[in-house]
C-alpha positions as CSV (number, residue, x, y, z in Angstrom):
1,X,13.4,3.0,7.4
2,X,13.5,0.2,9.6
3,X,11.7,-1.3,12.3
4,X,12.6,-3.1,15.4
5,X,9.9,-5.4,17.3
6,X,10.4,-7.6,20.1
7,X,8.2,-10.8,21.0
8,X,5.2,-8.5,20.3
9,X,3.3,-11.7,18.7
10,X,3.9,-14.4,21.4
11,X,1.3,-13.3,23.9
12,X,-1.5,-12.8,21.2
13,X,-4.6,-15.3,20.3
14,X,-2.8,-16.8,17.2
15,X,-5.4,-15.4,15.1
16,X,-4.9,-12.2,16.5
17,X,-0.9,-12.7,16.1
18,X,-1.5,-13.8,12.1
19,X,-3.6,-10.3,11.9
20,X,-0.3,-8.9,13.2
21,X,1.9,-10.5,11.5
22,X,0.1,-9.9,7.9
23,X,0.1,-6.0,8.9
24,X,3.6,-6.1,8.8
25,X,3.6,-7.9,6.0
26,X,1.4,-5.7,4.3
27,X,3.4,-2.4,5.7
28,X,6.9,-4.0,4.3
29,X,5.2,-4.1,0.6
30,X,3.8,-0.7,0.6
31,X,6.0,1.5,2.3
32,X,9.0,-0.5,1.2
33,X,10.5,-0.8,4.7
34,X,12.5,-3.5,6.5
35,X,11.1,-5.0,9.9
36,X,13.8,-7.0,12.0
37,X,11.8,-8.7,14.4
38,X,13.3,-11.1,17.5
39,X,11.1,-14.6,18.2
40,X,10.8,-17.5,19.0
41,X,7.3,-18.1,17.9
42,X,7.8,-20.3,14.3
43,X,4.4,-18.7,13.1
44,X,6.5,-15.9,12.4
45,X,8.9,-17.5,10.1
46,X,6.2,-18.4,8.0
47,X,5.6,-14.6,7.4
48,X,9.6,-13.1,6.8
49,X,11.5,-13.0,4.0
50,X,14.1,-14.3,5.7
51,X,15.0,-15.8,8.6
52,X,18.1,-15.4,10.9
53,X,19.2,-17.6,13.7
54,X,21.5,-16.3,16.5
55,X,23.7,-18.8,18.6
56,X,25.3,-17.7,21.5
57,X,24.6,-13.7,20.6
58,X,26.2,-14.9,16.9
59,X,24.6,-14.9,13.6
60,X,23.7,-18.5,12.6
61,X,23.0,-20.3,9.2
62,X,19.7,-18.6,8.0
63,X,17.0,-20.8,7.5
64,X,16.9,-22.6,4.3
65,X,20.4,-22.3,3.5
């Protein structure tokens, strides 16, 4: 299964967006489930697995490479 979530951190308190983001976090380990998420916030790099940057609508070096 996977799950799609749009900027659904950004207009959170941050604590309330680090709540948000460790429930997913949580979710992914348990249910064994990928979440593809689109921000710009870098809090939530700090909580994927990996990170992928888009350019022009085209996949980008991912973080760390």
């Amino acid at each position: 299964m996977t799950s799609f979530y749009n900027e659904e951190v950004n207009w959170t308190a941050s604590n309330t967006a680090r709540e948000i983001l460790k429930l997913f976090q949580d979710i992914v380990a348990t249910e064994h489930i990928t979440v593809l998420m689109s921000s710009d916030d870098p809090l939530v790099d700090k909580y994927a697995d990996e990170v992928v940057l888009l350019r022009d609508s085209q996949i980008s070096v991912p973080i760390g490479s």
